[in-house]
C-alpha positions, -999 to +999 in steps of 0.1 A: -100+485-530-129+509-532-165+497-525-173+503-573-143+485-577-151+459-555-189+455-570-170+455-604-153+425-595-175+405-580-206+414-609-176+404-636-169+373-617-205+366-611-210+370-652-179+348-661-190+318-638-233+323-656-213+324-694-188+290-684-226+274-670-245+285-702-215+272-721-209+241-698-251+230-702-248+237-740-216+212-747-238+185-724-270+193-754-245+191-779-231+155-765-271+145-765-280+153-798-248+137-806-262+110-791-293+106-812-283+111-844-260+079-832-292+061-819-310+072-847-283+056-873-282+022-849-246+029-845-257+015-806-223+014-793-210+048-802-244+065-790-237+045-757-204+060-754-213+096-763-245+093-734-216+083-711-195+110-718-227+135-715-236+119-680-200+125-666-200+161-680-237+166-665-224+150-632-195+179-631-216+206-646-242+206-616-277+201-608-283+228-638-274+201-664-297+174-641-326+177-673-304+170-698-283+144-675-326+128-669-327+126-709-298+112-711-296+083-689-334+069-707-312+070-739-283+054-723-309+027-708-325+025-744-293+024-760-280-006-739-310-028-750-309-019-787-274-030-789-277-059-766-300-075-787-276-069-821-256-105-810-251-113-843-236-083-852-215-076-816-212-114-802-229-125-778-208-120-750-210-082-754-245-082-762-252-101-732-230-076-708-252-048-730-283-063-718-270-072-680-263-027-677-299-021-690-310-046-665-288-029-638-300+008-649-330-001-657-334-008-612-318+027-610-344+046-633-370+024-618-383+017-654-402-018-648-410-025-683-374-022-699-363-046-665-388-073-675-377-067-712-336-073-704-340-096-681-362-119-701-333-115-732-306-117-710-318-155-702-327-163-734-294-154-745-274-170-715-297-204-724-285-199-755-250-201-748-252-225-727-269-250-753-241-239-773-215-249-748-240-281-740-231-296-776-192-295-775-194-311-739-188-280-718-211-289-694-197-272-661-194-241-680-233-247-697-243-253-664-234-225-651-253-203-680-283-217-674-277-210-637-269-169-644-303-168-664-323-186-636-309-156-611-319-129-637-352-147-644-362-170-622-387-184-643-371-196-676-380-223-695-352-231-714-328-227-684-344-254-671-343-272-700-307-266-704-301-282-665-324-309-672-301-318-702-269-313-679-281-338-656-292-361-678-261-362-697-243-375-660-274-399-657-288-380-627-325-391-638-336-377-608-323-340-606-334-345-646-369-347-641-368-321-615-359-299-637-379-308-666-407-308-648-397-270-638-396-265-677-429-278-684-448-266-657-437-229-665-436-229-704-474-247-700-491-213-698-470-198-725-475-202-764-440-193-770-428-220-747-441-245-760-418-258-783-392-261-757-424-280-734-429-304-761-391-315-764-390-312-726-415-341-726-398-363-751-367-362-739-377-370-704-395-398-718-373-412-742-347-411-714-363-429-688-371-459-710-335-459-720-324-459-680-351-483-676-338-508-705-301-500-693-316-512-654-329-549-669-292-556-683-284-552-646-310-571-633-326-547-618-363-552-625-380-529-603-361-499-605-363-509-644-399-507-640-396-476-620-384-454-648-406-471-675-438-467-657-426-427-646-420-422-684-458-424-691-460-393-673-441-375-707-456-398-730-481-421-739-455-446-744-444-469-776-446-506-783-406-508-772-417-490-738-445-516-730-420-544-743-392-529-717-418-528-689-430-566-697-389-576-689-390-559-659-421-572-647-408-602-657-377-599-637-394-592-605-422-625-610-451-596-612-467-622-639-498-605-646-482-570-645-457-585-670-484-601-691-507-570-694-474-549-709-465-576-731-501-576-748-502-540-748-467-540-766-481-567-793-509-544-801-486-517-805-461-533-826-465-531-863-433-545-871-415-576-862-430-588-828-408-624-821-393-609-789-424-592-774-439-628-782-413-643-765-415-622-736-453-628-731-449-666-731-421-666-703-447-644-686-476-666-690-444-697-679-435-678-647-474-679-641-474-718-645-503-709-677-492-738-700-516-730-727-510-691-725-470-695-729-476-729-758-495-701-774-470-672-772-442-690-781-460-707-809-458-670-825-423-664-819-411-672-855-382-645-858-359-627-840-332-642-819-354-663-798-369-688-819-343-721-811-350-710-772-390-707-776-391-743-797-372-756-769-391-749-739-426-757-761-411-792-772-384-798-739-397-781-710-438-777-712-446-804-739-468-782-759-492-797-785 
Protein backbone atom coordinates (compact mmCIF):
# COMPACT_ATOMS: atom_id res chain seq x y z
CA UNK A 1 0.00 0.00 0.00
CA UNK A 2 1.19 3.38 -1.12
CA UNK A 3 2.13 6.13 1.44
CA UNK A 4 -1.85 8.42 -0.02
CA UNK A 5 -3.44 5.28 0.42
CA UNK A 6 -2.16 4.66 3.61
CA UNK A 7 -2.93 8.41 4.95
CA UNK A 8 -6.38 7.70 3.44
CA UNK A 9 -6.87 4.99 5.67
CA UNK A 10 -5.81 6.02 8.63
CA UNK A 11 -7.53 9.89 8.33
CA UNK A 12 -10.94 7.68 7.42
CA UNK A 13 -10.40 5.66 10.45
CA UNK A 14 -9.31 8.50 12.48
CA UNK A 15 -12.91 10.30 11.31
CA UNK A 16 -15.08 7.12 11.98
CA UNK A 17 -13.76 6.63 15.55
CA UNK A 18 -14.46 11.19 16.30
CA UNK A 19 -18.24 10.54 14.53
CA UNK A 20 -18.97 7.00 16.90
CA UNK A 21 -17.52 9.52 20.04
CA UNK A 22 -19.66 12.52 18.99
CA UNK A 23 -22.51 9.99 18.59
CA UNK A 24 -21.48 7.81 21.75
CA UNK A 25 -21.38 11.47 24.13
CA UNK A 26 -24.77 12.59 22.47
CA UNK A 27 -26.87 9.16 23.36
CA UNK A 28 -25.14 9.64 27.14
CA UNK A 29 -27.06 13.69 26.87
CA UNK A 30 -29.96 12.06 25.51
CA UNK A 31 -30.14 9.40 28.60
CA UNK A 32 -29.65 12.71 30.91
CA UNK A 33 -32.26 14.73 29.68
CA UNK A 34 -34.16 11.58 29.77
CA UNK A 35 -33.45 11.63 33.11
CA UNK A 36 -34.87 14.94 34.05
CA UNK A 37 -37.84 15.18 32.51
CA UNK A 38 -38.28 11.77 34.78
CA UNK A 39 -37.08 13.79 37.83
CA UNK A 40 -38.91 16.61 36.87
CA UNK A 41 -42.37 14.45 36.69
CA UNK A 42 -41.30 12.61 40.26
CA UNK A 43 -41.41 9.39 38.44
CA UNK A 44 -38.07 8.86 41.07
CA UNK A 45 -37.54 5.42 40.23
CA UNK A 46 -37.50 5.45 36.49
CA UNK A 47 -35.18 8.64 36.48
CA UNK A 48 -32.91 6.45 38.83
CA UNK A 49 -32.80 3.82 36.32
CA UNK A 50 -32.23 5.94 33.29
CA UNK A 51 -29.02 7.93 35.45
CA UNK A 52 -27.82 4.36 35.79
CA UNK A 53 -27.99 3.41 32.49
CA UNK A 54 -26.20 6.90 31.43
CA UNK A 55 -23.41 6.27 34.06
CA UNK A 56 -22.61 2.75 32.58
CA UNK A 57 -22.70 4.22 29.01
CA UNK A 58 -20.39 7.23 30.31
CA UNK A 59 -18.16 4.66 32.05
CA UNK A 60 -17.64 2.84 28.42
CA UNK A 61 -17.71 5.97 26.43
CA UNK A 62 -14.43 7.45 28.08
CA UNK A 63 -13.25 10.22 29.99
CA UNK A 64 -14.92 12.46 27.09
CA UNK A 65 -18.40 11.64 28.56
CA UNK A 66 -16.78 12.24 32.29
CA UNK A 67 -19.01 15.91 32.35
CA UNK A 68 -21.99 14.47 31.54
CA UNK A 69 -21.15 11.16 33.65
CA UNK A 70 -20.33 14.43 36.82
CA UNK A 71 -24.04 15.54 36.10
CA UNK A 72 -25.31 12.60 36.15
CA UNK A 73 -24.21 10.96 39.26
CA UNK A 74 -25.62 14.51 41.52
CA UNK A 75 -29.00 13.56 39.78
CA UNK A 76 -28.60 9.94 40.60
CA UNK A 77 -27.67 11.04 44.29
CA UNK A 78 -30.64 13.56 44.18
CA UNK A 79 -32.86 11.07 42.72
CA UNK A 80 -32.13 8.42 45.48
CA UNK A 81 -33.31 10.80 48.23
CA UNK A 82 -36.45 12.03 46.50
CA UNK A 83 -37.71 8.61 46.13
CA UNK A 84 -36.46 7.43 49.39
CA UNK A 85 -38.50 9.64 51.16
CA UNK A 86 -41.92 8.65 48.95
CA UNK A 87 -42.42 5.47 51.68
CA UNK A 88 -45.84 5.72 51.41
CA UNK A 89 -45.97 5.51 47.97
CA UNK A 90 -42.81 2.74 47.43
CA UNK A 91 -42.93 0.93 51.02
CA UNK A 92 -40.77 1.45 53.27
CA UNK A 93 -38.37 -1.10 52.81
CA UNK A 94 -37.40 0.31 49.30
CA UNK A 95 -37.50 3.72 50.46
CA UNK A 96 -35.18 2.87 53.08
CA UNK A 97 -32.62 0.95 50.67
CA UNK A 98 -33.24 4.30 48.44
CA UNK A 99 -32.06 6.34 51.21
CA UNK A 100 -29.12 3.83 52.44
CA UNK A 101 -27.45 4.36 48.26
CA UNK A 102 -27.80 8.23 48.70
CA UNK A 103 -26.06 7.73 51.98
CA UNK A 104 -23.45 5.51 50.29
CA UNK A 105 -23.00 7.95 47.13
CA UNK A 106 -23.42 10.69 48.87
CA UNK A 107 -19.45 9.43 50.77
CA UNK A 108 -18.44 9.00 47.11
CA UNK A 109 -19.38 12.57 45.75
CA UNK A 110 -18.27 13.90 49.06
CA UNK A 111 -21.56 15.94 49.28
CA UNK A 112 -21.77 16.43 53.22
CA UNK A 113 -25.06 18.04 53.30
CA UNK A 114 -27.21 15.32 51.33
CA UNK A 115 -25.08 12.64 53.92
CA UNK A 116 -26.39 14.33 57.02
CA UNK A 117 -29.82 14.67 55.13
CA UNK A 118 -30.03 10.55 54.38
CA UNK A 119 -28.62 9.52 57.12
CA UNK A 120 -30.86 11.50 59.55
CA UNK A 121 -34.11 9.91 57.35
CA UNK A 122 -32.68 6.68 57.05
CA UNK A 123 -32.93 6.48 61.12
CA UNK A 124 -35.97 7.97 61.35
CA UNK A 125 -37.37 5.56 59.08
CA UNK A 126 -35.51 2.39 60.58
CA UNK A 127 -37.02 3.78 64.20
CA UNK A 128 -40.01 3.73 62.57
CA UNK A 129 -40.08 0.31 61.58
CA UNK A 130 -38.87 -0.86 64.38
CA UNK A 131 -41.81 0.78 66.60
CA UNK A 132 -43.88 -0.88 64.09
CA UNK A 133 -42.33 -4.26 64.65
CA UNK A 134 -42.20 -3.17 68.67
CA UNK A 135 -46.22 -3.32 68.72
CA UNK A 136 -46.84 -6.91 67.26
CA UNK A 137 -44.00 -8.27 69.61
CA UNK A 138 -41.17 -8.58 67.18
CA UNK A 139 -38.83 -7.37 69.40
CA UNK A 140 -35.50 -9.18 68.18
CA UNK A 141 -36.24 -7.96 64.85
CA UNK A 142 -37.23 -4.14 66.37
CA UNK A 143 -34.23 -4.34 68.12
CA UNK A 144 -32.27 -4.74 65.59
CA UNK A 145 -33.81 -1.50 63.56
CA UNK A 146 -33.09 0.67 66.09
CA UNK A 147 -29.68 -0.83 66.17
CA UNK A 148 -29.04 -0.13 62.07
CA UNK A 149 -30.23 3.56 62.66
CA UNK A 150 -27.87 4.05 65.67
CA UNK A 151 -24.76 2.91 63.12
CA UNK A 152 -26.11 5.35 60.41
CA UNK A 153 -26.72 8.07 63.07
CA UNK A 154 -25.28 7.69 66.09
CA UNK A 155 -27.20 10.21 67.67
CA UNK A 156 -30.96 9.37 67.37
CA UNK A 157 -33.39 9.87 69.63
CA UNK A 158 -35.99 7.76 68.85
CA UNK A 159 -33.55 4.71 68.40
CA UNK A 160 -32.89 5.01 71.70
CA UNK A 161 -36.20 5.33 72.57
CA UNK A 162 -37.13 2.30 70.64
CA UNK A 163 -34.16 0.12 72.76
CA UNK A 164 -35.24 1.63 75.93
CA UNK A 165 -38.79 0.25 75.10
CA UNK A 166 -37.08 -3.26 74.08
CA UNK A 167 -35.54 -3.61 77.33
CA UNK A 168 -38.19 -2.59 79.24
CA UNK A 169 -40.57 -4.84 77.70
CA UNK A 170 -37.86 -7.95 79.14
CA UNK A 171 -37.86 -5.91 82.56
CA UNK A 172 -34.15 -4.99 82.07
CA UNK A 173 -34.89 -1.65 84.13
CA UNK A 174 -31.39 -1.15 83.98
CA UNK A 175 -30.22 -1.34 80.28
CA UNK A 176 -33.92 0.74 80.14
CA UNK A 177 -32.78 3.73 81.67
CA UNK A 178 -29.53 3.67 79.96
CA UNK A 179 -31.05 4.05 77.14
CA UNK A 180 -33.63 6.51 77.91
CA UNK A 181 -31.40 8.50 79.38
CA UNK A 182 -29.41 8.45 75.91
CA UNK A 183 -32.80 9.61 74.43
CA UNK A 184 -33.24 12.47 76.70
CA UNK A 185 -30.00 13.75 76.91
CA UNK A 186 -29.73 14.02 72.97
CA UNK A 187 -33.33 15.10 72.06
CA UNK A 188 -32.88 17.95 75.17
CA UNK A 189 -31.22 20.42 72.75
CA UNK A 190 -33.63 19.73 69.95
CA UNK A 191 -37.20 21.23 69.60
CA UNK A 192 -38.16 18.44 67.31
CA UNK A 193 -37.20 15.95 69.83
CA UNK A 194 -38.90 16.79 72.26
CA UNK A 195 -41.97 15.00 71.98
CA UNK A 196 -40.15 11.77 71.95
CA UNK A 197 -38.06 13.38 75.42
CA UNK A 198 -41.26 13.98 77.03
CA UNK A 199 -42.67 10.32 76.61
CA UNK A 200 -39.08 9.16 77.21
CA UNK A 201 -39.55 10.61 80.72
CA UNK A 202 -42.93 9.15 81.47
CA UNK A 203 -42.35 6.02 80.58
CA UNK A 204 -39.24 5.66 82.50
CA UNK A 205 -41.13 6.86 85.35
CA UNK A 206 -44.21 5.26 85.16
CA UNK A 207 -42.10 2.04 84.78
CA UNK A 208 -39.99 2.23 87.68
CA UNK A 209 -42.82 2.72 90.10
CA UNK A 210 -44.50 -0.23 88.61
CA UNK A 211 -41.03 -2.38 89.13
CA UNK A 212 -40.94 -0.79 92.35
CA UNK A 213 -44.70 -1.88 93.44
CA UNK A 214 -43.97 -5.31 91.70
CA UNK A 215 -40.53 -5.46 94.28
CA UNK A 216 -42.91 -4.91 97.64
CA UNK A 217 -45.11 -8.11 96.58
CA UNK A 218 -41.80 -9.80 96.88
CA UNK A 219 -40.71 -8.29 99.81
CA UNK A 220 -38.18 -6.62 98.70
CA UNK A 221 -38.30 -3.27 100.30
CA UNK A 222 -35.13 -1.69 99.37
CA UNK A 223 -34.75 -2.48 95.96
CA UNK A 224 -38.58 -1.45 95.99
CA UNK A 225 -37.42 1.81 97.18
CA UNK A 226 -34.67 1.87 94.75
CA UNK A 227 -36.70 2.20 91.66
CA UNK A 228 -39.36 4.51 93.30
CA UNK A 229 -36.93 7.02 94.61
CA UNK A 230 -34.85 6.79 90.90
CA UNK A 231 -38.30 7.52 89.29
CA UNK A 232 -38.29 11.09 90.66
CA UNK A 233 -35.47 11.60 88.37
CA UNK A 234 -38.37 11.40 85.18
CA UNK A 235 -41.03 12.81 87.30
CA UNK A 236 -42.14 14.70 89.99
CA UNK A 237 -43.93 11.72 91.16
CA UNK A 238 -47.83 11.06 92.09
CA UNK A 239 -49.73 10.32 95.25
CA UNK A 240 -49.53 6.29 94.24
CA UNK A 241 -45.59 6.81 93.93
CA UNK A 242 -45.18 8.40 97.43
CA UNK A 243 -47.81 5.74 98.68
CA UNK A 244 -45.40 2.85 97.02
CA UNK A 245 -42.34 4.38 98.56
CA UNK A 246 -44.12 4.58 102.19
CA UNK A 247 -44.47 0.41 101.77
CA UNK A 248 -41.10 0.05 101.03
CA UNK A 249 -39.85 2.13 103.67
CA UNK A 250 -42.01 0.40 105.66
CA UNK A 251 -40.70 -2.88 104.69
CA UNK A 252 -37.15 -2.20 105.52
CA UNK A 253 -38.22 -0.40 109.31
CA UNK A 254 -36.90 3.14 107.80
CA UNK A 255 -39.95 4.59 110.03
CA UNK A 256 -39.33 8.12 109.42
CA UNK A 257 -38.42 7.69 105.80
CA UNK A 258 -41.68 5.70 105.55
CA UNK A 259 -43.68 8.34 107.46
CA UNK A 260 -42.48 11.44 105.42
CA UNK A 261 -43.76 9.50 102.00
CA UNK A 262 -46.85 8.56 103.52
CA UNK A 263 -47.79 12.31 104.42
CA UNK A 264 -46.56 13.44 101.18
CA UNK A 265 -48.88 10.78 99.52
CA UNK A 266 -51.94 12.11 101.75
CA UNK A 267 -51.42 15.54 100.56
CA UNK A 268 -51.33 14.32 97.17
CA UNK A 269 -54.23 12.23 97.19
CA UNK A 270 -57.50 13.71 96.21
CA UNK A 271 -59.33 10.66 96.11
CA UNK A 272 -59.91 7.81 98.49
CA UNK A 273 -56.90 7.84 100.91
CA UNK A 274 -57.93 4.59 103.52
CA UNK A 275 -54.71 2.73 102.43
CA UNK A 276 -52.15 5.60 102.40
CA UNK A 277 -53.80 6.13 106.00
CA UNK A 278 -53.26 2.80 106.80
CA UNK A 279 -49.83 2.77 105.66
CA UNK A 280 -48.84 5.91 107.79
CA UNK A 281 -50.23 4.42 110.99
CA UNK A 282 -48.13 1.05 110.66
CA UNK A 283 -45.38 3.58 110.06
CA UNK A 284 -45.90 5.65 113.06
CA UNK A 285 -46.58 1.60 114.92
CA UNK A 286 -43.11 0.39 113.64
CA UNK A 287 -41.90 3.65 115.36
CA UNK A 288 -43.51 2.71 118.77
CA UNK A 289 -45.64 6.52 118.22
CA UNK A 290 -48.91 5.41 119.85
CA UNK A 291 -50.67 8.56 119.26
CA UNK A 292 -49.29 9.06 115.62
CA UNK A 293 -50.60 5.48 114.46
CA UNK A 294 -54.33 5.89 117.00
CA UNK A 295 -54.40 8.92 114.79
CA UNK A 296 -53.75 7.36 111.30
CA UNK A 297 -55.73 4.56 111.72
CA UNK A 298 -58.56 6.57 113.18
CA UNK A 299 -58.80 7.93 109.36
CA UNK A 300 -58.78 4.79 107.69
CA UNK A 301 -62.62 4.46 107.09
CA UNK A 302 -62.47 2.75 103.56
CA UNK A 303 -60.74 0.61 101.55
CA UNK A 304 -59.79 -2.93 102.37
CA UNK A 305 -58.10 -2.07 105.60
CA UNK A 306 -60.60 -0.85 107.84
CA UNK A 307 -61.49 -4.39 110.07
CA UNK A 308 -57.40 -4.59 110.36
CA UNK A 309 -56.89 -0.79 111.41
CA UNK A 310 -59.98 -1.08 114.16
CA UNK A 311 -58.17 -3.99 115.33
CA UNK A 312 -54.81 -2.94 116.14
CA UNK A 313 -56.46 0.68 117.57
CA UNK A 314 -58.94 -1.44 119.86
CA UNK A 315 -56.62 -5.08 120.32
CA UNK A 316 -53.16 -4.23 119.92
CA UNK A 317 -52.33 -0.36 121.01
CA UNK A 318 -55.64 0.41 123.11
CA UNK A 319 -56.26 3.61 121.41
CA UNK A 320 -58.73 6.21 123.05
Amino acid sequence: MNTLKRSVLILSMVMFSVMVMAQSIEEVGAIYNDGNSLYKEKDYANAISTYETGIELANDVGFEADELKGMMEKQLLNAYYKNGLQYKKIGLNAAIASLEKAYAMSDELNDNAMRSKSAITTAKLRSGKGNSLLKKDKIEEAFAEYEMALEILPTCVNAYYGKGLVYKSKDDYKNMVINMDKAIELGAENPKAAKTVKKAKSTTSKTLVNAGAKEIQREHGEKAAEYINLSFKYAPGNANAYYYLALSYNKTQNWNEAITAANKAISMETGDKGDLYFALGQSYEGKGDTTGACTAYKNVISGSNVETAKYQMTQVLKCN
